[in-house]
C-alpha positions in Angstrom: -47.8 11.2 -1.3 -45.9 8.4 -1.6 -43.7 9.1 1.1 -46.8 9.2 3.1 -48.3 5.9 2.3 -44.8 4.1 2.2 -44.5 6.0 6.0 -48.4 4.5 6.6 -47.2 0.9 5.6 -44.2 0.6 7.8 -46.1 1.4 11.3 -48.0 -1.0 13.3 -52.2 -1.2 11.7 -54.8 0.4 14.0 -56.3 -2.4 16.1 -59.5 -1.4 15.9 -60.2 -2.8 12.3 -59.2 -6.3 12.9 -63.0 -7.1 14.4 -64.6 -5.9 11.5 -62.0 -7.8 9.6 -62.7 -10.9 11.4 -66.1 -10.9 11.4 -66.4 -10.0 7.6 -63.9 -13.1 7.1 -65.9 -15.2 9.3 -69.8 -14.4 7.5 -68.2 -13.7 3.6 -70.4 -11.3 3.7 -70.7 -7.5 5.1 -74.4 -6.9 5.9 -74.0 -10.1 8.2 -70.9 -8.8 9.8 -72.5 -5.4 10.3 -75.4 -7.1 11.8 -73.3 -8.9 14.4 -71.0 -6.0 14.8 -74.2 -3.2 15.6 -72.9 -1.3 12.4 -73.5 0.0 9.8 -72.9 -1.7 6.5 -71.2 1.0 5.0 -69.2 1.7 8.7 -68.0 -1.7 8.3 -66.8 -1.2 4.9 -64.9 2.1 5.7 -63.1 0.0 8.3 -62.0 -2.6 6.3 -61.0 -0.3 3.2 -58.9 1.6 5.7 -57.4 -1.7 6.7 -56.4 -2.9 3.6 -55.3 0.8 3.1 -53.3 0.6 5.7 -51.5 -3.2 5.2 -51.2 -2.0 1.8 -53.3 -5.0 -0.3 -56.8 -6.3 -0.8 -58.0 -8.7 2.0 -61.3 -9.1 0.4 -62.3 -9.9 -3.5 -66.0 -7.8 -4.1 -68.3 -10.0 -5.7 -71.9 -9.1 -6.9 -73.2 -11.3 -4.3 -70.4 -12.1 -1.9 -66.9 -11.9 -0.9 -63.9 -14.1 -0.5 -60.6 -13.9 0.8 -57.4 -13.3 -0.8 -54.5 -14.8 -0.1 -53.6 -12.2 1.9 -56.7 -12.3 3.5 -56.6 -15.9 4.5 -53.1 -15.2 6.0 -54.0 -12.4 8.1 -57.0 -14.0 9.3 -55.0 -16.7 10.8 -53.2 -14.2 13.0 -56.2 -12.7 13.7 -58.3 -15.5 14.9 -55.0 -16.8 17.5 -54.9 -12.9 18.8 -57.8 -11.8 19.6 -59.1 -14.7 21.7 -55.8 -14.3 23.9 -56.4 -10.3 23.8 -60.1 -11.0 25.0 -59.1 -13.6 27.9 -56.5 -11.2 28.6 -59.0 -8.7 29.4 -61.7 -11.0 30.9 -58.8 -12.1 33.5 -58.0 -8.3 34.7 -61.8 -7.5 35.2 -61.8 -10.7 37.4 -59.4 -9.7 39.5 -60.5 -6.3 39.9 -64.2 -7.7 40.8 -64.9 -11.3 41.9 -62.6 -14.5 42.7 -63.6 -17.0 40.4 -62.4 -20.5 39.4 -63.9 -21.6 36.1 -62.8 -25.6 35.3 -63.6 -28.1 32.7 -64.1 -31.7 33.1 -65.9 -35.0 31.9 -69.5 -35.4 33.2 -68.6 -38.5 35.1 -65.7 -37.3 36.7 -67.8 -34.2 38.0 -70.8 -36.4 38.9 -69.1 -39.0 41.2 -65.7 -37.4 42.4 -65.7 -33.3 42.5 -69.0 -32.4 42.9 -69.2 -34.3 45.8 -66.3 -32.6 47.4 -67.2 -29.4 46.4 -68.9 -28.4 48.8 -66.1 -28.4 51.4 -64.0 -26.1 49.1 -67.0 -23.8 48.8 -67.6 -23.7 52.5 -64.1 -22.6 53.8 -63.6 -20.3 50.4 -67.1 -18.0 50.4 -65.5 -15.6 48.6 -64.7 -17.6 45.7 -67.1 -18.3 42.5 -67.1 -21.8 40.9 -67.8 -22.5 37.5 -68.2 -26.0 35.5 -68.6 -26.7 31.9 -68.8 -30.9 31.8 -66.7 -31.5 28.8 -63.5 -33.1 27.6 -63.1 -31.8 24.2 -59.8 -30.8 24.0 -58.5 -26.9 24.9 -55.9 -24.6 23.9 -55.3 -23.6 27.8 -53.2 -20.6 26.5 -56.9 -19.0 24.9 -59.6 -21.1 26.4 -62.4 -19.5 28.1 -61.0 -21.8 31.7 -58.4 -21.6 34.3 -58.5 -25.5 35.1 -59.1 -28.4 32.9 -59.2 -32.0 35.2 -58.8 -34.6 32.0 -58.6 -38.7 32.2 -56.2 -40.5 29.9 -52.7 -42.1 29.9 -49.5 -39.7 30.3 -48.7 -39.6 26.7 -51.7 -37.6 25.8 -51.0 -35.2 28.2 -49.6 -31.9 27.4 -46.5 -30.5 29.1 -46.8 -29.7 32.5 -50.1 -31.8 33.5 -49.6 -32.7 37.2 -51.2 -36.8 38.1 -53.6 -36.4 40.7 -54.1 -40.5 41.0 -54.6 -43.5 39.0 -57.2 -46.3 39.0 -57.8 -50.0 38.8 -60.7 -51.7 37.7 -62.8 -54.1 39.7 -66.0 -55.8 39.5 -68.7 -54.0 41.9 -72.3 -54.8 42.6 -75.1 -53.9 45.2 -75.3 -56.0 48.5 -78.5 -56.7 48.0 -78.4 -58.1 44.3 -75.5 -60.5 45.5 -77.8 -61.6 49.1 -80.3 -62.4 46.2 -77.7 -64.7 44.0 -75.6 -67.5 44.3 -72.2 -66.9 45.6 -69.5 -65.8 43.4 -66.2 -68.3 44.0 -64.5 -67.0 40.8 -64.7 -65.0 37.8 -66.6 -67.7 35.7 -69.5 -66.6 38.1 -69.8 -63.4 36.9 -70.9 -64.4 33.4 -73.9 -65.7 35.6 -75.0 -62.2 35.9 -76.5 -58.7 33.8 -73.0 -56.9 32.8 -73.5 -53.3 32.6 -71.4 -51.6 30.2 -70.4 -48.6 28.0 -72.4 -48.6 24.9 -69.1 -46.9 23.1 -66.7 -48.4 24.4 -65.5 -51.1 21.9 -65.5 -48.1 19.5 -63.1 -45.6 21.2 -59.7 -45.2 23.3 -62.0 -46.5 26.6 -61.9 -50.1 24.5 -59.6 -51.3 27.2 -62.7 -51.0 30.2 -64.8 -53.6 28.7 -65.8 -56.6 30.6 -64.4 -58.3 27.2 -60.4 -57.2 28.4 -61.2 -58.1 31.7 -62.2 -61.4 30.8 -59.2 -61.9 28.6 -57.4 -61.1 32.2 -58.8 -63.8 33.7 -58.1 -66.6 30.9 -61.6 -66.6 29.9 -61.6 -64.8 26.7 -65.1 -66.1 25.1 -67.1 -65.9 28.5 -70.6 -64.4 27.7 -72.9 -62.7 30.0 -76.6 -64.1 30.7 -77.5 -60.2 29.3 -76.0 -57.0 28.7 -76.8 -53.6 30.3 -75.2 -50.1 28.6 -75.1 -46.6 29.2 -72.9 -43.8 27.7 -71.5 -42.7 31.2 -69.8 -43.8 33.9 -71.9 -42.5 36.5 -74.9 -44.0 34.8 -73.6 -47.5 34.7 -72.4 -47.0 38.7 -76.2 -45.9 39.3 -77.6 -48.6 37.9 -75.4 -51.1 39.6 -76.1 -49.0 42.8 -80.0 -49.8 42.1 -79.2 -53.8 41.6 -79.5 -54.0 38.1 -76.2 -55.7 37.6 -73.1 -56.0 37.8 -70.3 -53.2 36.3 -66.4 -53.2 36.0 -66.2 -49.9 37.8 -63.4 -47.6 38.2 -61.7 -47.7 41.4 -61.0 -43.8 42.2 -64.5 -43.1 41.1 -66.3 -45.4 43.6 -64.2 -45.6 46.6 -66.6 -43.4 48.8 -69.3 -45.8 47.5 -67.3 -49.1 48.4 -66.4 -47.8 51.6 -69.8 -46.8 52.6 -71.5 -50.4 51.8 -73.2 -48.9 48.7 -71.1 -51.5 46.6 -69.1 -54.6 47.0 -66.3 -55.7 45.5 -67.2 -58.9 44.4 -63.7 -60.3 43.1 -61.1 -57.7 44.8 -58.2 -60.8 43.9 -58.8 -60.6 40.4 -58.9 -56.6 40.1 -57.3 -55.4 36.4 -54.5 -52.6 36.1 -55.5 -49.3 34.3 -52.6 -47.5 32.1 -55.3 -44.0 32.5 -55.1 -41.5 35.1 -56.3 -38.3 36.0 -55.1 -35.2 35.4 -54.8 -31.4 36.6 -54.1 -29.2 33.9 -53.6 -25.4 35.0 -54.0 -22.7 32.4 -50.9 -20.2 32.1 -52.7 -17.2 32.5 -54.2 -18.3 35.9 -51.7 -20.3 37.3 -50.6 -17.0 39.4 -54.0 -15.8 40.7 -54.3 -16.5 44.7 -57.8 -17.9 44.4 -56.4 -20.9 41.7 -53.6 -21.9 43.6 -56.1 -22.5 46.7 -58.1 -24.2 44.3 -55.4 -26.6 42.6 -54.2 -27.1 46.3 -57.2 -28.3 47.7 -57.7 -30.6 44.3 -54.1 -32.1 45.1 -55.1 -32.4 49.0 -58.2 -34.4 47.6 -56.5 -36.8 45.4 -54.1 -37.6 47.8 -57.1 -39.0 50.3 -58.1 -40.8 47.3 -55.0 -42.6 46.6 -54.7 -43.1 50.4 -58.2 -45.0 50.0 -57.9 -46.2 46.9 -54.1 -48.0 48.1 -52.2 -46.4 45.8 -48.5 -46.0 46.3 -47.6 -42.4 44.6 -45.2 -42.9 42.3 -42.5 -39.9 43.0 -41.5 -39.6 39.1 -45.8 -39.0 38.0 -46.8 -37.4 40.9 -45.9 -33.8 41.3 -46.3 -31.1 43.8 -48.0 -27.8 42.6 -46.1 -24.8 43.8 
């Protein structure tokens, strides 16, 4: 017997167990687990007996009322919780390529609003065959397990991971709507823009974006305590670019995001000699386990083919040390 269970204890566990294992880890508690599991309660508890059985410890201390972890436990559970998310992507990415093309991407609602979605449509219309999906987020992914083949991110290069290809960068520049400016004074220099509604993120002296306020742009122009007849915010970009668009004043837009809208007539460019440098960019970031899949490369080409129209407009020279080639 004790050849047999030292024989047990050397060979790899049975797979199978580890979901019961999780869930049971997850909830504290087997009836829940069993619920979410379609088990049993006493199936569940088989399974993980025969784990523990099998790794040769308790996982789980048996309360009256509940259960905790052991030490043991709590280090297996760390495994667990890396593996099987990278086992079940694994799995979702063969039965996509045995059924449907697909792209699935992530990005910030803004960016999505006013510069992909727009373009999309091309993309869609010479690549029928291939499904699109978009979750409008930029919480921050482990691409090696995340549920996404693309992520398109904004941000200087020293919060980018490893690999993230520049697609273009941005300047800012005060914009506003023809037909608010026919209805004002003229603008001669940035002192008249104080003259004006300043439309603003509501967050922005709060987070990392601190550096897009109308305050830093002031600063820029040597006119650090210049206040506005009234402020205007939003939480988004495209919101503030809408209302702008609508005449309700004036916003320090990002370049890249409203070049279409400049170069239509939409907007002006009210002070294009006193535009302000960005240190952000935007990003492509390609998940490893997609990177190889015919249908992402078309997609991550035709991004790439996209921004480079967009740094063509936007007159931005690519810098050959930021801006790579995807291959």
């Amino acid at each position: 017997m004790q050849h047999s269970q030292t024989h047990l204890r050397s060979r790899p566990i049975s797979a199978g167990h580890l979901r019961a294992f999780e869930a049971v880890a997850r909830h504290l508690n087997f009836r829940a687990a069993a619920e979410e599991m379609a088990l049993t309660q006493s199936a569940v508890s088989r399974q993980i007996q025969s784990l523990e059985e099998e790794v040769g410890v308790a996982l789980f201390l048996r309360h009256t009322r509940a259960v905790e972890l052991t030490s043991a436990g709590a280090q297996l559970l760390l495994a667990v919780q890396q593996s099987l998310p990278r086992i079940d992507g694994a799995v979702r990415q063969i039965r996509q390529s045995a059924g449907r093309k697909s792209v699935s991407l992530t990005t910030f609602a803004s960016f999505a609003s006013m510069w992909l979605i727009p373009r999309l449509e091309a993309f869609q219309r010479d690549n029928p065959e291939i499904d699109i999906r978009i979750d409008a987020s930029d919480a921050a992914l482990d691409m090696e397990v995340a549920d996404v083949d693309v992520a398109l991110r904004y941000g200087p290069r020293e919060t980018m991971p490893g690999g993230a290809l520049r697609l273009f960068g941005e300047t800012l520049t005060p914009v506003a709507s023809p037909w608010l400016l026919k209805s004002s004074k003229p603008i001669g220099g940035p002192a008249d823009v104080a003259s004006f509604t300043l439309i603003e993120a509501g967050d922005a002296h709060r987070s990392h974006l601190e550096w897009l306020t109308w305050r830093r742009w002031f600063e820029d122009q040597g006119m650090s305590h210049a206040q506005p007849r009234r402020w205007l915010y939003f939480n988004y970009a495209y919101q503030m670019v809408q209302a702008a668009l609508t005449g309700q004043g004036v916003v320090l837009a990002r370049s890249s995001l409203i070049a279409e809208s400049l170069a239509n007539g939409d907007l002006i460019e009210i002070l294009p000699q006193h535009r302000m440098d960005s240190p952000m960019a935007y990003w492509l970031i390609i998940g490893p386990r997609s990177a190889l899949r015919p249908e992402i490369k078309a997609f991550c080409e035709w991004l790439q083919a996209q921004a480079a129209t967009t740094r063509e407009t936007i007159g931005e020279v690519p810098d050959p040390d930021t801006v790579d080639d995807f291959s």
